[in-house]
C-alpha positions as CSV (number, residue, x, y, z in Angstrom):
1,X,11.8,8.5,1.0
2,X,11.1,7.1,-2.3
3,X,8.3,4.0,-2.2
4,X,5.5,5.1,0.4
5,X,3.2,2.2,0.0
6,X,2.7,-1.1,-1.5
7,X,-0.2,-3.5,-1.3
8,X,-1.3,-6.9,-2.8
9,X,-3.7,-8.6,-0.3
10,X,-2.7,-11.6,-0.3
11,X,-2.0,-11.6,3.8
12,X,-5.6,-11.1,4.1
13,X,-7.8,-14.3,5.0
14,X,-10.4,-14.4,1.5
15,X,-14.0,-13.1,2.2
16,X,-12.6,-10.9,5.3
17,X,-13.1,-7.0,5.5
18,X,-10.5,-4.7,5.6
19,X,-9.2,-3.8,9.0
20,X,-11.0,-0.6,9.2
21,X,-8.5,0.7,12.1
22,X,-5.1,2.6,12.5
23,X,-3.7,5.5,10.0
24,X,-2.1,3.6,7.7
25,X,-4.7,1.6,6.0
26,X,-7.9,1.8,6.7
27,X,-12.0,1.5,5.7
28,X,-14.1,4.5,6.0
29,X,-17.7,3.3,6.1
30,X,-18.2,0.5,3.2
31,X,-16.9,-2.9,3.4
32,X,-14.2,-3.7,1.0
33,X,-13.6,-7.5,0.7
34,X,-11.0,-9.7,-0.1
35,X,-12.1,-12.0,-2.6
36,X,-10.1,-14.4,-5.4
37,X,-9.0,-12.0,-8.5
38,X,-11.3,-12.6,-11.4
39,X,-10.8,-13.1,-15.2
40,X,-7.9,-13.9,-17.5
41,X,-4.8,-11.5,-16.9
42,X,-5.2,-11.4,-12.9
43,X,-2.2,-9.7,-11.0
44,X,-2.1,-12.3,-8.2
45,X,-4.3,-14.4,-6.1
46,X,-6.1,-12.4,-4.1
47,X,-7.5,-8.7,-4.8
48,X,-10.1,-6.3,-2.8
49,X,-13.4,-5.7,-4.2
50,X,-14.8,-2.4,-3.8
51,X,-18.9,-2.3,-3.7
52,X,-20.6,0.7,-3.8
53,X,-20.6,1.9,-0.6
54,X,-17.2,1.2,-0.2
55,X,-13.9,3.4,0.3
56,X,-10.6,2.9,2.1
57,X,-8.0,5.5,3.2
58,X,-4.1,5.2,3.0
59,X,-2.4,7.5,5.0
60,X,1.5,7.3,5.2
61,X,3.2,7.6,8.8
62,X,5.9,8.9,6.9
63,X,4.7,11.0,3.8
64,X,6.0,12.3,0.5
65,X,8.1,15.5,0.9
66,X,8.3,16.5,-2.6
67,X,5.0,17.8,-5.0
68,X,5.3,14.6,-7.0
69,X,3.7,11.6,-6.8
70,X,3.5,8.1,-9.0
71,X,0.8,5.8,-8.5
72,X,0.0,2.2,-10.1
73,X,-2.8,-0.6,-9.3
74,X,-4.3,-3.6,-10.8
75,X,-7.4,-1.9,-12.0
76,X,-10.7,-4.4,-13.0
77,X,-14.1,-2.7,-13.6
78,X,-16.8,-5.3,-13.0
79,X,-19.8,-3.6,-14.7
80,X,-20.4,-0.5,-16.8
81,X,-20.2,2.3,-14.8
82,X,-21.2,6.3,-15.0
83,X,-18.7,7.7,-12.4
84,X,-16.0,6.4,-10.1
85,X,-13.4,8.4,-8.4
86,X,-10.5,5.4,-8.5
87,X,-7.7,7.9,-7.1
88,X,-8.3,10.7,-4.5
89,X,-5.5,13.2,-3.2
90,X,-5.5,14.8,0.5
91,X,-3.5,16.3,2.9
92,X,-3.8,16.3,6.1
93,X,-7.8,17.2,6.7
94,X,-9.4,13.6,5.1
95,X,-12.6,15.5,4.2
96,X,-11.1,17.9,2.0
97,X,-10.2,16.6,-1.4
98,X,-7.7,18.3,-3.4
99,X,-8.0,16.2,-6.8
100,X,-9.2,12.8,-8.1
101,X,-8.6,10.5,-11.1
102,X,-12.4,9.6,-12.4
103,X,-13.5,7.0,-14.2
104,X,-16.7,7.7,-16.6
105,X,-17.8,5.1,-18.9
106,X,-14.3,3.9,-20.4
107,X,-12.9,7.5,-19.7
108,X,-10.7,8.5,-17.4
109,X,-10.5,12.0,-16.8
110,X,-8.4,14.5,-13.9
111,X,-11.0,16.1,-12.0
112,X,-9.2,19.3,-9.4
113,X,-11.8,19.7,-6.9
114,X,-13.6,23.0,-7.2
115,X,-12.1,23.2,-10.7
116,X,-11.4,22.0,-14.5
117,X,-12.1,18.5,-15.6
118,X,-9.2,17.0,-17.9
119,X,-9.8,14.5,-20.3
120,X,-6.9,12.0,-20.6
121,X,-7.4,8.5,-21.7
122,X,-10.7,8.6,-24.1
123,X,-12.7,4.9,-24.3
124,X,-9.9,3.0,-23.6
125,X,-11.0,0.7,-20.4
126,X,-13.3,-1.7,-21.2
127,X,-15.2,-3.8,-18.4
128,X,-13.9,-7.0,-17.0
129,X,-10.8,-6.5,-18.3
130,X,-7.5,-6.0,-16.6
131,X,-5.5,-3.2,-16.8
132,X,-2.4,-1.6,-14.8
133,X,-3.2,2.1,-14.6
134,X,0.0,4.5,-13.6
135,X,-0.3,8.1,-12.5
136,X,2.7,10.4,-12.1
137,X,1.6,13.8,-11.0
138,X,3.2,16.8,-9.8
139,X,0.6,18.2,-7.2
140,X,0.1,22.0,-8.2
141,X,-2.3,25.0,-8.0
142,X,-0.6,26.5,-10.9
143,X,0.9,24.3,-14.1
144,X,1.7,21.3,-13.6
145,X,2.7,17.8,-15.5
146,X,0.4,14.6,-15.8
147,X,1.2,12.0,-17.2
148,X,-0.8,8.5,-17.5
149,X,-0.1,5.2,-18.6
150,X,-2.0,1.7,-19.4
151,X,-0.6,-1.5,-19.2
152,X,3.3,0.4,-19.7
153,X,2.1,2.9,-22.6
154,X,1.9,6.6,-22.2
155,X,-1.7,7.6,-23.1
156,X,-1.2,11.2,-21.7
157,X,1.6,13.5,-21.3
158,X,0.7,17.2,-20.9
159,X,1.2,20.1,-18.6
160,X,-2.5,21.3,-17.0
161,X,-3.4,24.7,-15.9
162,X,-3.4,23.5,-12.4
163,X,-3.4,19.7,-11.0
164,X,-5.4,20.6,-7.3
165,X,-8.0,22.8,-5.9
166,X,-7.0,26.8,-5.6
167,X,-6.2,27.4,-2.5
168,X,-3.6,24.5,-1.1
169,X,-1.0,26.3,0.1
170,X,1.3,23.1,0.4
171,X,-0.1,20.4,-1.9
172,X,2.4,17.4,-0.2
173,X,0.4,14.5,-0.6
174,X,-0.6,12.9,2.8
175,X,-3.4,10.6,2.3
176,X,-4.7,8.9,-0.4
177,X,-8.4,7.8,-0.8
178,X,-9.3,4.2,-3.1
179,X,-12.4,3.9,-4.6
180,X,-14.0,7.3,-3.3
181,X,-17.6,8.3,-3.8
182,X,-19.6,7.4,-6.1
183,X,-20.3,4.0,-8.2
184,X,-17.5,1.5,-7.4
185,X,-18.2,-1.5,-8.2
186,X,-14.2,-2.5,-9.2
187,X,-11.0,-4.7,-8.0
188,X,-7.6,-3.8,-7.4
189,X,-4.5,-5.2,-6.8
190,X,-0.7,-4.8,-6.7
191,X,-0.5,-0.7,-5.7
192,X,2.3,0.8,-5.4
193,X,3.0,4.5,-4.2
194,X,6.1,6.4,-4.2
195,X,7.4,10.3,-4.9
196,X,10.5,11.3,-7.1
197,X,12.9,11.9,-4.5
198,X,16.1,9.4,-3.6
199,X,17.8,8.0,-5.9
200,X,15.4,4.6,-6.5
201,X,12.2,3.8,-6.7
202,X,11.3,7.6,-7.7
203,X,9.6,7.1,-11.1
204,X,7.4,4.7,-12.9
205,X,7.7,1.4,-11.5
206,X,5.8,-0.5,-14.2
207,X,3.4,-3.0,-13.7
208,X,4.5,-5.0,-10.3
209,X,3.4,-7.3,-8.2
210,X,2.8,-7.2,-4.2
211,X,4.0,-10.5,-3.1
212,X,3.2,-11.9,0.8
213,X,5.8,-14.5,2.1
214,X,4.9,-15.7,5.5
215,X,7.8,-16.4,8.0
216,X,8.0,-20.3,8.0
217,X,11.0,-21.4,10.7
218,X,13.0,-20.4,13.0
219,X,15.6,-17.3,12.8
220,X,18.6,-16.4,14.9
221,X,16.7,-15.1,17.9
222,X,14.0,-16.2,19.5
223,X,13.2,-14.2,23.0
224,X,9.6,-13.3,23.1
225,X,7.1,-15.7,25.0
226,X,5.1,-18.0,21.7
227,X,1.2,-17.7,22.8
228,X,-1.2,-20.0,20.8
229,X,1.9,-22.4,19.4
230,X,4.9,-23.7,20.2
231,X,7.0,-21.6,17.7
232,X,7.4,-17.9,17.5
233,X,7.4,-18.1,13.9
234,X,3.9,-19.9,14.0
235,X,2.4,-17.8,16.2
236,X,2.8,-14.6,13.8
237,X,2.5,-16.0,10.6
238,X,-1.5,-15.9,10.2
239,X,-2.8,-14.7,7.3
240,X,-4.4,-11.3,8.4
241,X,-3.6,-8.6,10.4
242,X,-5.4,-7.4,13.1
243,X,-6.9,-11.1,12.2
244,X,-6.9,-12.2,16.3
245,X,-5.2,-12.5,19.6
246,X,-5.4,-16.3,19.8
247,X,-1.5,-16.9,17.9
248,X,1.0,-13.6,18.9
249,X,4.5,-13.2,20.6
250,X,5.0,-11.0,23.8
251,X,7.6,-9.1,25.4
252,X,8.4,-6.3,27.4
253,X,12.1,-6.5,28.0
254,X,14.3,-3.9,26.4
255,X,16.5,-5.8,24.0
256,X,14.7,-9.1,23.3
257,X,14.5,-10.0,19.4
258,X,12.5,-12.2,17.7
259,X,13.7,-13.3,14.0
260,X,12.1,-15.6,11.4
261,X,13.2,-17.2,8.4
262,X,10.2,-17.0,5.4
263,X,9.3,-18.7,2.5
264,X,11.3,-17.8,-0.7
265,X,10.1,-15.6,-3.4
266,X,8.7,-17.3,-6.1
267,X,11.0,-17.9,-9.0
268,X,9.3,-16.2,-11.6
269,X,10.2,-12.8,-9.7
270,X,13.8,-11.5,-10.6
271,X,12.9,-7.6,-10.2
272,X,12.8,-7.0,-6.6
273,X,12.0,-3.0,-6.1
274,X,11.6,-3.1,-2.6
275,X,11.1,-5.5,0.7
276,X,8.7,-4.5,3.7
277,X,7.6,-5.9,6.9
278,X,4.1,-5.6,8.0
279,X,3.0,-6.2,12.0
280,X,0.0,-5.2,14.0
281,X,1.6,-4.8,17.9
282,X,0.4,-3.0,21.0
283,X,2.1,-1.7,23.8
284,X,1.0,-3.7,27.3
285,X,-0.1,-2.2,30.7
286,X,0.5,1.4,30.9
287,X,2.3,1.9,27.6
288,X,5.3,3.9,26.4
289,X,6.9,0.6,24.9
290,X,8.8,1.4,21.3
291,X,9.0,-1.6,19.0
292,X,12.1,-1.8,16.0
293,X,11.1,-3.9,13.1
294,X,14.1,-5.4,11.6
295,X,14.5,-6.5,8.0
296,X,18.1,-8.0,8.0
297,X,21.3,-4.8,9.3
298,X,18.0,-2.7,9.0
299,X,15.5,-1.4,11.2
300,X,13.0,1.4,11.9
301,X,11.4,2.4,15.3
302,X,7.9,2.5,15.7
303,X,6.0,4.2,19.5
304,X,3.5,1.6,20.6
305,X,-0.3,2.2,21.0
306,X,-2.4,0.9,23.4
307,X,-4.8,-1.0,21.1
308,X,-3.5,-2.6,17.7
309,X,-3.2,0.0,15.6
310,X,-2.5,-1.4,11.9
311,X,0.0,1.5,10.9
312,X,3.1,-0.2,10.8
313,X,4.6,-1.2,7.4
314,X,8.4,-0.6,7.1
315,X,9.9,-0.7,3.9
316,X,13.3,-1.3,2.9
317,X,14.4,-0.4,-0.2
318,X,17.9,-1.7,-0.5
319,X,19.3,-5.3,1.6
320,X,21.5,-3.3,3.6
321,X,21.7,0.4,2.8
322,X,23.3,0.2,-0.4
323,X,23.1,-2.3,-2.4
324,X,19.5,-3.7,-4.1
325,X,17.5,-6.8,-3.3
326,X,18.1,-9.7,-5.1
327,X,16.2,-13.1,-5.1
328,X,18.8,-14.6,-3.5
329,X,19.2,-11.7,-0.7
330,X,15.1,-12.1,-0.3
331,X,15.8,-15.9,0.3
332,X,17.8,-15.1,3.0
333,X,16.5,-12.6,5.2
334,X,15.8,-12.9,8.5
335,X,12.8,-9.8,9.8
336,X,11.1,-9.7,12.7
337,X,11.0,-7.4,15.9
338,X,12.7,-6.1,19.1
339,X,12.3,-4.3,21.7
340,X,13.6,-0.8,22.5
């Protein structure tokens, strides 16, 4: 496992909340909203804004295994603020933070819970402005290496006496908290999350972009029953997840497929780090039904729940095992589901 995570909000329908269900992405009491990205430099079309009473968890069905993990967003602070914890690190236990990046007035600083406060980027964000913001971090009680960039350029590169809270006997990275406690009052956009181990995707990324292509035809199979439209395709290619139950395709037969064709990546993109599918599915009647998600030769299993549960993003980070995307190999994907 290299690339954990990677969101752009563009799937979402504008003005909408954040599903605030399943363990992969979810709201924990506020109401983040999708909204149009403001001001000159935006990193795509649409962004979540994060009020103040806002916060939203990301917790990986399949998390990092090494100490190390790298971090980038669209970061946009609307107004002056005093304090807001942007980053937040925690294992398993959600209410126990083991160390946060803060930002205090143009500032940001490395807060370990419990512990030392770490200056390292002094006045150097300025409101309504944007900024890509990337955190590599090896997650240690004892020392440990930061290092921070802005917009590409290191602005910090040290080792600290410790980078989390004394006493985490394991510090593996499980969950990650966005825009936690505090004053918020912020966008972001284009986040990315991966740790240093296979042999791509395992360092700074640089400043990307989350792009959302929507299946737009036909693909080689078709098996599950179309409810709400005449194409399977068109039933499953609404803007957000979890958005209804009015459009969705059905099955319960072991071995039916359903594949779509999708729009093609816009041509300004020629870097492709990595291609995921996203789905919201439940099992029906009593349960126990597994569902693969299939990105062209690939595919990964995923144990259905009884309710949508919005957990399922499945990343490839290759076309086919080995060799790395290209435009032309995004173009021609097929992705969709089948049934195990």
């Amino acid at each position: 496992m290299a690339l954990l995570w990677m969101e752009g909000f563009d799937q979402y329908d504008l003005g909408i909340s954040l599903i605030p269900s399943g363990k992969y992405f979810y709201r924990a009491g506020g109401y983040p909203i999708i909204v149009a990205s403001p001001g000159v430099g935006a990193f795509s079309s649409q962004c979540m804004w994060c009020d103040d009473d806002d916060d939203v968890f990301a917790a990986f069905p399949a998390p990092a295994t090494t100490h190390t993990i790298i971090f980038g967003c669209g970061y946009y602070q609307m107004y002056t603020v005093t304090t807001c914890s942007l980053l937040s690190f925690y294992g398993d236990d959600i209410s126990t933070r083991w160390a946060y990046l803060e930002h205090f007035d143009g500032t940001l600083k490395w807060v370990v819970q419990g512990g030392a406060t770490h200056i390292i980027a002094n006045n150097l964000i300025v409101q309504s402005t944007w900024y890509y913001l990337e955190v590599k971090v090896t997650l240690s009680t004892g020392p440990a290496n930061l290092e921070l960039r802005i917009d590409g350029n290191t602005v910090f590169n040290d080792v600290l006496p410790s980078t989390v809270a004394a006493g985490v006997a394991d510090p593996i990275v499980k969950t990650i908290r966005l825009a936690d406690t505090d004053t918020r009052n912020m966008y972001l956009d284009d986040i990315y999350v991966c740790d240093d181990s296979g042999a791509i995707n395992n360092d700074f990324l640089g400043k990307v972009s989350v792009v959302v292509l929507k299946p737009n035809n036909t693909g080689s199979f078709s098996d599950f029953t179309p409810v709400g439209a005449a194409n399977n395709w068109d039933c499953v290619n609404n803007a957000g997840r979890n958005a209804s139950e009015t459009t969705y395709v059905t099955s319960t037969t072991p071995g039916h497929k359903d594949l779509y064709a999708f729009e093609d990546l816009p041509s300004q993109y020629t870097d492709v780090k990595a291609v995921s599918i996203n789905g919201s599915a439940k099992a029906v009647g009593d349960g126990g039904q597994t569902l693969k998600y299939v990105i062209g030769s690939q595919s990964s299993s995923r144990n259905l729940p009884l309710v949508y549960d919005d957990t399922l993003q499945v990343i490839k980070e290759t076309s086919d095992g080995t060799n790395a995307w290209t435009p032309a190999a995004v173009n021609s994907v097929e992705a969709g589901f089948e049934v195990e």
